[in-house]
LUMMARBA-474123 format. One line per 8 residues: number of its first residue (from 1); for each residue x, y, z of C-alpha. Coordinates in nm, 4 decimals. Example, Ala and Ser with C-alpha at 12.3 -4.5 7.8 and 13.67 -1.06 7.14 Angstrom:
1	1.2300,-0.4500,0.7800; 1.3670,-0.1060,0.7140
//
This chain:
1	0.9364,0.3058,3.5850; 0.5997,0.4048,3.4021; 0.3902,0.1006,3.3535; 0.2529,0.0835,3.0119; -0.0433,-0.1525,2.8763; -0.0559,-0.1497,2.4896; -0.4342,-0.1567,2.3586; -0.5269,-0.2176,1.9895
9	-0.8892,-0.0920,1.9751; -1.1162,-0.1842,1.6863; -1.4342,-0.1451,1.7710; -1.5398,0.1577,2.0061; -1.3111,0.3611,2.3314; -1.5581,0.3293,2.5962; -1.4413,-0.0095,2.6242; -1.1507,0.1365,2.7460
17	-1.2184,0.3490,3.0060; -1.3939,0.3835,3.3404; -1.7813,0.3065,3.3797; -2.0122,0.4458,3.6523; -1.9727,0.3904,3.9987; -1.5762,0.3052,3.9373; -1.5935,-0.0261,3.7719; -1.3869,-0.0508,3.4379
25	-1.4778,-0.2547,3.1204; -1.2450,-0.4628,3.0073; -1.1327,-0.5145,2.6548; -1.3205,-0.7562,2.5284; -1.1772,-1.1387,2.5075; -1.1117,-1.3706,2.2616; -1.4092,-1.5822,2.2286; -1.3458,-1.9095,2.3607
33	-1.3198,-2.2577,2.1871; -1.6503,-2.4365,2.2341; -1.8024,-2.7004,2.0145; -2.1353,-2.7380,2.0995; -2.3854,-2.9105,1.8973; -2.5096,-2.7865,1.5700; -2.5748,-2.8224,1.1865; -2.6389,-2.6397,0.9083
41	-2.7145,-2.6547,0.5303; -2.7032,-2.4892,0.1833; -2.7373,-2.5155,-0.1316; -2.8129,-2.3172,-0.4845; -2.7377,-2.2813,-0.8010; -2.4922,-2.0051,-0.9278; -2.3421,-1.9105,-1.2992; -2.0151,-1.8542,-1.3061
49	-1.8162,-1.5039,-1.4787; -1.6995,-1.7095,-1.7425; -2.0560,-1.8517,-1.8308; -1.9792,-2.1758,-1.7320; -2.2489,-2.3037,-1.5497; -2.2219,-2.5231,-1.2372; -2.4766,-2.6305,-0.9263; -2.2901,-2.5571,-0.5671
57	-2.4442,-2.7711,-0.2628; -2.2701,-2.7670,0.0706; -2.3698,-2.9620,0.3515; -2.2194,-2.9220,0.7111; -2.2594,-3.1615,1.0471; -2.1130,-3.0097,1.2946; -2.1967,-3.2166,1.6629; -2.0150,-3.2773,1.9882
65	-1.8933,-3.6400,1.8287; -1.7922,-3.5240,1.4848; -1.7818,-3.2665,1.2570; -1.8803,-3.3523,0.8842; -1.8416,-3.1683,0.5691; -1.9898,-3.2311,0.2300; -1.9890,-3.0118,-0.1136; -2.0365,-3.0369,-0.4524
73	-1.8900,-2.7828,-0.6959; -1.7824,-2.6749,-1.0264; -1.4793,-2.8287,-1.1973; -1.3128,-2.4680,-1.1869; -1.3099,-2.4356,-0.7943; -1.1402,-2.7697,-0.8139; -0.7480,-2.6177,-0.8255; -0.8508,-2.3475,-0.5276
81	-0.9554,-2.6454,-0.2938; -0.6636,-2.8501,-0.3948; -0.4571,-2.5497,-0.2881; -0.6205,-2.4926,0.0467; -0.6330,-2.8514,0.1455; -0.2872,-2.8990,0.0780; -0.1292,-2.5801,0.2980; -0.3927,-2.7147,0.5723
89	-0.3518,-3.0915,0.6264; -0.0168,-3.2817,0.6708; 0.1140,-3.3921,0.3163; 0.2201,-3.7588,0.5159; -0.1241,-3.8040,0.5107; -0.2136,-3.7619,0.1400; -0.2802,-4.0260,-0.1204; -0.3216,-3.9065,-0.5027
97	-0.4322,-4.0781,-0.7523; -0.5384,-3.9210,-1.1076; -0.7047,-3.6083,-1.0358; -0.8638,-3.7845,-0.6261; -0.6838,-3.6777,-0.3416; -0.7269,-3.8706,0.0313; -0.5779,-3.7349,0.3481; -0.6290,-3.9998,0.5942
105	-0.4904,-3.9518,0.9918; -0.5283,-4.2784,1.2179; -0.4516,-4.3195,1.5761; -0.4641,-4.6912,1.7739; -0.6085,-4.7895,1.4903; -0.8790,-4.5521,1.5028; -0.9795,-4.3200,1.2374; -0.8968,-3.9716,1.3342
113	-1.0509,-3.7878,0.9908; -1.0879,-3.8738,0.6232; -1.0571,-3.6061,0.3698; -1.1431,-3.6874,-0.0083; -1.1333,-3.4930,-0.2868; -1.2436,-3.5405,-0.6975; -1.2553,-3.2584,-0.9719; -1.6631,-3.2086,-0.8590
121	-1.6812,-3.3486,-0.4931; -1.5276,-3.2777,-0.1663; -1.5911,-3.4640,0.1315; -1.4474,-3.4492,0.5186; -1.5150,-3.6429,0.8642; -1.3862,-3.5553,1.1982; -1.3967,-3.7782,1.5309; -1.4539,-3.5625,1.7719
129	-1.3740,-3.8210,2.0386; -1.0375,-3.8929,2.0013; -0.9355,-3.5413,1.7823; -0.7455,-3.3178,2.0082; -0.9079,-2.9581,2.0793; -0.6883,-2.8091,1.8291; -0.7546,-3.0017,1.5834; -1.1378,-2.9898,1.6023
137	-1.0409,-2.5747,1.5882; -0.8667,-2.6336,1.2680; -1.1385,-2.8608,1.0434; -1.4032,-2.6340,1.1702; -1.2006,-2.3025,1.0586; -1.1058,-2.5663,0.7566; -1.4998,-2.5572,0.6674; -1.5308,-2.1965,0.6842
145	-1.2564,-2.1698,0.4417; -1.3840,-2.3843,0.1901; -1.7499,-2.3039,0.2320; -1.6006,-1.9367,0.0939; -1.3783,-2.1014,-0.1308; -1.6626,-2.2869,-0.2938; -1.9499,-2.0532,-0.2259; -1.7834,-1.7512,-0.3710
153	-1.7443,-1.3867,-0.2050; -2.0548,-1.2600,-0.2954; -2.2446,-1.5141,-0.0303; -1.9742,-1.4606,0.1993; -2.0109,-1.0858,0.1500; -2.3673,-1.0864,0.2691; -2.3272,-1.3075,0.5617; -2.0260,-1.0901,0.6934
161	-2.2500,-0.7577,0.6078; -2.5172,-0.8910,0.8223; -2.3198,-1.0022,1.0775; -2.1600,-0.7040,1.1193; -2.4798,-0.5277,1.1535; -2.6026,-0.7629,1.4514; -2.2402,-0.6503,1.6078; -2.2990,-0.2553,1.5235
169	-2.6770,-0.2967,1.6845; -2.5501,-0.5003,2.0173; -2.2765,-0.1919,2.0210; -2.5518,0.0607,1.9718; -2.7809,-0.0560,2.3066; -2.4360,-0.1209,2.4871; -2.3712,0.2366,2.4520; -2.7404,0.3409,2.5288
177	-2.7432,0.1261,2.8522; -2.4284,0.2838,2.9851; -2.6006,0.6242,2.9288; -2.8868,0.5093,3.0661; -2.6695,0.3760,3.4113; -2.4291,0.7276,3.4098; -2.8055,0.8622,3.4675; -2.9262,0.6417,3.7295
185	-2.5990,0.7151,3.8972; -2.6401,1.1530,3.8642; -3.0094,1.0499,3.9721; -2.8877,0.8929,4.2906; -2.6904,1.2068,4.4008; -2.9780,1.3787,4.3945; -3.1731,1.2077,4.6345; -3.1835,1.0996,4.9935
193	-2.8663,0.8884,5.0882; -3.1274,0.6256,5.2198; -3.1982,0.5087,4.8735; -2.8738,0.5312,4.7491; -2.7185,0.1822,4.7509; -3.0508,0.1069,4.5645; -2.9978,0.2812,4.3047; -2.5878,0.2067,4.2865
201	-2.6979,-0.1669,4.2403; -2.9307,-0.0773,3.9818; -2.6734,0.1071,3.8132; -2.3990,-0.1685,3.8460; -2.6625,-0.4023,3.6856; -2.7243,-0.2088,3.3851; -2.3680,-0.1151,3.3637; -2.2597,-0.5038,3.3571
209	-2.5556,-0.5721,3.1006; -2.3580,-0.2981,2.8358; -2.0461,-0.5018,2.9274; -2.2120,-0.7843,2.8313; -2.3306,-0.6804,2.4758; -2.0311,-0.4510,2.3843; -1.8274,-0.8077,2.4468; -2.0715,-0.9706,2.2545
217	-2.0528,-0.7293,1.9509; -1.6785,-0.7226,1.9464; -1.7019,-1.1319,1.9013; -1.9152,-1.1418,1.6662; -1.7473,-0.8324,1.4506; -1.3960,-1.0176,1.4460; -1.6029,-1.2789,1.2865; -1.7657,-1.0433,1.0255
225	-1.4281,-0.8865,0.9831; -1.2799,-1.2728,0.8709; -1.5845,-1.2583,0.5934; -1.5132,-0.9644,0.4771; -1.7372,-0.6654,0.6545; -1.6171,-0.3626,0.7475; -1.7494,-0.2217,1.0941; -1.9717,0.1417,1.1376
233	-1.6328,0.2926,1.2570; -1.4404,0.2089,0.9645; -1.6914,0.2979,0.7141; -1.7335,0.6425,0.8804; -1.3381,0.7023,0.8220; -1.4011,0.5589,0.4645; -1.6122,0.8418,0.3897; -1.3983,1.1300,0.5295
241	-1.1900,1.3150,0.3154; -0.9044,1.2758,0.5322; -0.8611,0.9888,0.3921; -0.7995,0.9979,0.0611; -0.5037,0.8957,-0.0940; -0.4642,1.0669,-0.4237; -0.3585,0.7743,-0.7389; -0.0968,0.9546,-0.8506
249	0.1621,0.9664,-0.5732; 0.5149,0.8124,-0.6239; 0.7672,0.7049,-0.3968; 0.8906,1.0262,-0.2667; 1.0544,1.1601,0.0984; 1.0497,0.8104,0.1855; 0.6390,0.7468,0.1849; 0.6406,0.4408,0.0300
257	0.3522,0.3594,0.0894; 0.1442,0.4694,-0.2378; 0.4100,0.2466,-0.4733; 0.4336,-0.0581,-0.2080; -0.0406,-0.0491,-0.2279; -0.0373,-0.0156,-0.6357; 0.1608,-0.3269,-0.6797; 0.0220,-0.4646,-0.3682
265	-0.3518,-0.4408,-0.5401; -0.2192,-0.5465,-0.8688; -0.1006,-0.8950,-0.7387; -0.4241,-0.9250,-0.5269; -0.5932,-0.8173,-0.8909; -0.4112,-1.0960,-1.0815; -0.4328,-1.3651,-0.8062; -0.8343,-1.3143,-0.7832
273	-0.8297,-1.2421,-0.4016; -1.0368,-0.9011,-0.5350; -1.2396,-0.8271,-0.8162; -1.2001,-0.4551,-0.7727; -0.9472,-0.2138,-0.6863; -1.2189,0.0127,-0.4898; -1.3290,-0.2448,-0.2467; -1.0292,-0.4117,-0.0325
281	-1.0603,-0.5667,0.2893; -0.6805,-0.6684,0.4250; -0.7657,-0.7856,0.7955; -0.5116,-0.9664,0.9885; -0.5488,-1.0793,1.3411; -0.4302,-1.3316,1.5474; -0.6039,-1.5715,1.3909; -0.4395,-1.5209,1.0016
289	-0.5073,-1.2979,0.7293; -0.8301,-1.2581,0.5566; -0.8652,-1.0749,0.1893; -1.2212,-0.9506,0.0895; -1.3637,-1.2925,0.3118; -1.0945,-1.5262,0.2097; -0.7990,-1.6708,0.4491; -0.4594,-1.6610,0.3073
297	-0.2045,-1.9087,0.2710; 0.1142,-1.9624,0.4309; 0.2508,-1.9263,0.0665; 0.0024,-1.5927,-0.0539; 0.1250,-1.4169,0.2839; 0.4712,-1.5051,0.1782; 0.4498,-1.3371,-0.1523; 0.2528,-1.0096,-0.0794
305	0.5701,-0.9708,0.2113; 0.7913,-1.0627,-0.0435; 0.6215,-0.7080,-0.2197; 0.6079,-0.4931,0.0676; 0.9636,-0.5671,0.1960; 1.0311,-0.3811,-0.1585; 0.9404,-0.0523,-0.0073; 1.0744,-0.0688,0.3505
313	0.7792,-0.2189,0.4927; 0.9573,-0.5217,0.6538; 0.7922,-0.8734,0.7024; 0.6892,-0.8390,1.0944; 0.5075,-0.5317,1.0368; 0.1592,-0.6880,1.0811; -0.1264,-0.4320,0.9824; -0.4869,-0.3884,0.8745
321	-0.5316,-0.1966,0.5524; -0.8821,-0.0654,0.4021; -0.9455,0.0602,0.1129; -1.2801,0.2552,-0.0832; -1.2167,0.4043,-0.3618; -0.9508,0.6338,-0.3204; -0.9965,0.6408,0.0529; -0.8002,0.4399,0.2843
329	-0.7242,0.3071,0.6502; -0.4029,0.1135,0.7932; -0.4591,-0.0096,1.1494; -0.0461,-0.1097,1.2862; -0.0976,-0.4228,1.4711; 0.2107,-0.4476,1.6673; 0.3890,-0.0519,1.5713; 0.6501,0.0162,1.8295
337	0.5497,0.3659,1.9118; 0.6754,0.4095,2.2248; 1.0604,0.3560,2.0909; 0.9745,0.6120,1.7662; 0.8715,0.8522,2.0096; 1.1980,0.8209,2.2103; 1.3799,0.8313,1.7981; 1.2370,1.2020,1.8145
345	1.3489,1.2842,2.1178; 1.7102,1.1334,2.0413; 1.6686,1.3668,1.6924; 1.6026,1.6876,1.8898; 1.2605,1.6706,1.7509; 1.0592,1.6788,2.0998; 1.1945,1.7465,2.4212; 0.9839,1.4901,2.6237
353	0.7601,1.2157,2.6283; 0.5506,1.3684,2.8509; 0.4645,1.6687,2.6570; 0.1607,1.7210,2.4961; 0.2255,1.6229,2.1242; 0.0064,1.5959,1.8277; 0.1600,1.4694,1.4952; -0.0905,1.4390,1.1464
361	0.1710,1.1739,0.9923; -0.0004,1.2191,0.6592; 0.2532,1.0480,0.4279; 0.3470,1.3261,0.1717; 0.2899,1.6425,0.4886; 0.3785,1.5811,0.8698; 0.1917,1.8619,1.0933; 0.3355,1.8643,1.4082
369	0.0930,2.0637,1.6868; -0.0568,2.2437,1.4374; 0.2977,2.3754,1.2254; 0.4099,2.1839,0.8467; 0.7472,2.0131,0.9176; 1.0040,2.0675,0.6590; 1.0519,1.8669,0.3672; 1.3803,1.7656,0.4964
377	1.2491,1.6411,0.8391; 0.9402,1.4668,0.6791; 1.1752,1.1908,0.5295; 1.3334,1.1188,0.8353; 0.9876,1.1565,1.0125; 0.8767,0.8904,0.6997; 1.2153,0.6736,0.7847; 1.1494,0.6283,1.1492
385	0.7970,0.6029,1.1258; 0.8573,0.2626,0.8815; 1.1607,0.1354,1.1571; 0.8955,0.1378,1.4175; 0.6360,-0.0921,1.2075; 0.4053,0.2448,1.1453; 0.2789,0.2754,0.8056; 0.1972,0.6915,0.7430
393	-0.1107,0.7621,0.5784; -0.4002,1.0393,0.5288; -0.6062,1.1364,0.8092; -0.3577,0.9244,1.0836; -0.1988,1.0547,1.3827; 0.0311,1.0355,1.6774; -0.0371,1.1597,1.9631; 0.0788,1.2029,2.3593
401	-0.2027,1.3381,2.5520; -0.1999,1.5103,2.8598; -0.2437,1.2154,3.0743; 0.0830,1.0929,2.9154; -0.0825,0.8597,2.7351; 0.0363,0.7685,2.3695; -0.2070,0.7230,2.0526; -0.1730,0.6211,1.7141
409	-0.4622,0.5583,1.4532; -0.7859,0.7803,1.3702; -0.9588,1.0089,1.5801; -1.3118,1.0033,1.4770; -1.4481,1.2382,1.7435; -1.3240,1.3486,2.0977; -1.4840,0.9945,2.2335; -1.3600,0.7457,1.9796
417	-1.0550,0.6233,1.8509; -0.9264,0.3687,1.6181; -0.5880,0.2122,1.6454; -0.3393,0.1626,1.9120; -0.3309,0.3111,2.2888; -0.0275,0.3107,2.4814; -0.1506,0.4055,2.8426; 0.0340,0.5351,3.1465
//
């Protein structure tokens, strides 16, 4: 039976394959839970849209014995926090009284945390020494939320930009150094086999230093990503006219997925979760999703399903959707293409899996190696394709190379790929 390991690539493909002198780089890991000691501050002065003006001041502790958070705020952030605090902490907990809210955990008659809230002031504690790990995880994730809540998306925006950056640089020198060790390895044939485990442990080194800062830079780009930054990849797609999406497609030959983004946008429009509908940032991860910089809700994920499931996109069909202007990007987080490949061969519409295929899944045109697939077949193409948790859009394809590996995403040159491997 072929053994197949599933891949979801973000950031760049040489973190998939094979580095000099045999060694492989793996994909990079999660970034593990660590609270080490720190603290930070900030504070300024900012008028809101409506001209109402308000001083913002947040103030974060964050040590190995507690983690503290302190803000003051405008009266009209007030209902956002009120929201937030409520989907995150246990409503056993919570006290009201007027417009004050307490949410107040004890254990052995200890006090676990202390959360209080007024129309203008916000303020939370954290024992450290008797919290358990995941709930340290979840104030500290807590803070980031409400530090954007408070702060607005515009300071959020810059951090995540500049963050993102750092992560594109750290990707940059990864990619030189592995250069640099391919060379030290050619080099090494070249001379006298003497001095050739010399130069195989100088290449190992350097190759393990680019493993080092391509992890690095995929950490710290999930982490722009959950602000609101979009990486050097993404924004090269975002550019390419393959990827626009012209406004004034319907719901036709089962591409649904013009109709299901209009009223998609318009709720994120009328909710506030964007200001604009050129500049979208839908992430979702592991970790939740994150709109323009801001985490969702339990509830807000509930509803924009609740819109999608209108047009055949069905509620575990997890994706990452990007949109500039008219151009846009859908990363499928967990698309089943292995079983839609095995729907076309069922259909008659491939003979094999292990034939070289290359399908442009376009939306409103399917290309399949290189011919236009009739109107007729494109809505079945466009039914299966949704059944198998794979949104079709401009500029994506599918793909079975000729190592009998399986693709789906954005090709953005003959080295780099964006989206999901299926490998042999």
């Amino acid at each position: 039976m072929k053994k197949i390991t599933i891949l979801t690539v973000h950031i760049i493909l040489f973190l998939l394959g094979s580095t000099v002198l045999a060694q492989t780089i793996p994909t990079p890991p999660k970034p593990p839970t660590t609270h080490t000691s720190s603290s930070s501050s900030m504070s300024y002065s900012k008028t809101s849209s409506d001209n109402q003006g308000g001083n913002i001041s947040i103030a974060i502790s964050n040590t190995n014995d507690s983690y503290k958070f302190k803000a003051k705020f405008p009266e009209e952030r007030y209902v956002e926090i009120v929201s937030v605090l409520k989907n995150e902490l246990e409503s056993k907990k919570m006290t009201k009284s007027g417009s004050t809210y307490s949410w107040v955990s004890n254990a052995n008659g200890n006090e676990v945390y202390n959360v209080n809230l007024n129309s203008k002031k916000l303020t939370m504690s954290l024992d450290k020494s008797i919290a358990s790990d995941a709930l340290i995880t979840k104030f500290e994730a807590l803070g980031k939320t409400l530090k954007t809540v408070i702060s607005g998306n515009d300071e959020t925006k810059r951090e995540a930009e500049e963050l993102q950056r750092e992560a594109d640089r750290l990707l940059r020198d990864a990619e030189r150094m592995k250069r640099e060790a391919a060379r030290i390895q050619r080099e090494a044939k070249r001379i006298e086999q003497a001095n050739l485990e010399s130069y195989k442990e100088d290449a190992i080194r350097i190759a393990e230093e680019a493993k080092r800062l391509a992890e690095k830079a995929a950490i710290i780009s999930v982490e722009a990503s959950h602000k609101g930054a979009i990486n050097a990849p993404l924004k090269m797609l975002l550019r390419n006219n393959k990827t626009y999406l012209s406004n004034t497609l319907k719901n036709t030959i089962n591409y649904t997925w013009p109709s299901a983004q209009n009223e998609l946008i318009t709720a994120l429009l009328k909710n506030n979760m964007v200001q604009s509908k050129n500049d979208i940032v839908f992430n979702t991860d592991p970790t939740g999703v994150y709109i323009n910089g801001t985490k969702l809700t339990n509830t807000q994920i509930n509803q924009y399903k609740t819109i999608l499931k209108k047009y055949n996109i069905t509620p575990d069909n997890t994706f990452s959707f990007y949109k500039t202007d008219n151009n846009i990007v859908i990363i499928n987080n967990n698309a089943k293409l292995t079983s839609f490949l095995k729907n076309l061969k069922e259909k008659g519409y491939i003979n094999s899996l292990k034939d070289k295929l290359l399908l442009e899944i376009n939306g409103t045109s399917i290309i399949k190696n290189g011919k236009a697939v009739s109107t007729k077949d494109i809505a079945i193409y466009n039914r299966l394709l949704l059944q198998n948790n794979i949104i079709p859009a401009p500029g994506k394809i599918i793909e079975i190379t000729a190592s009998n590996a399986y693709k789906l995403g954005y090709t953005l040159n003959n080295k780099s790929h964006i989206g999901t491997w299926v490998m042999p």
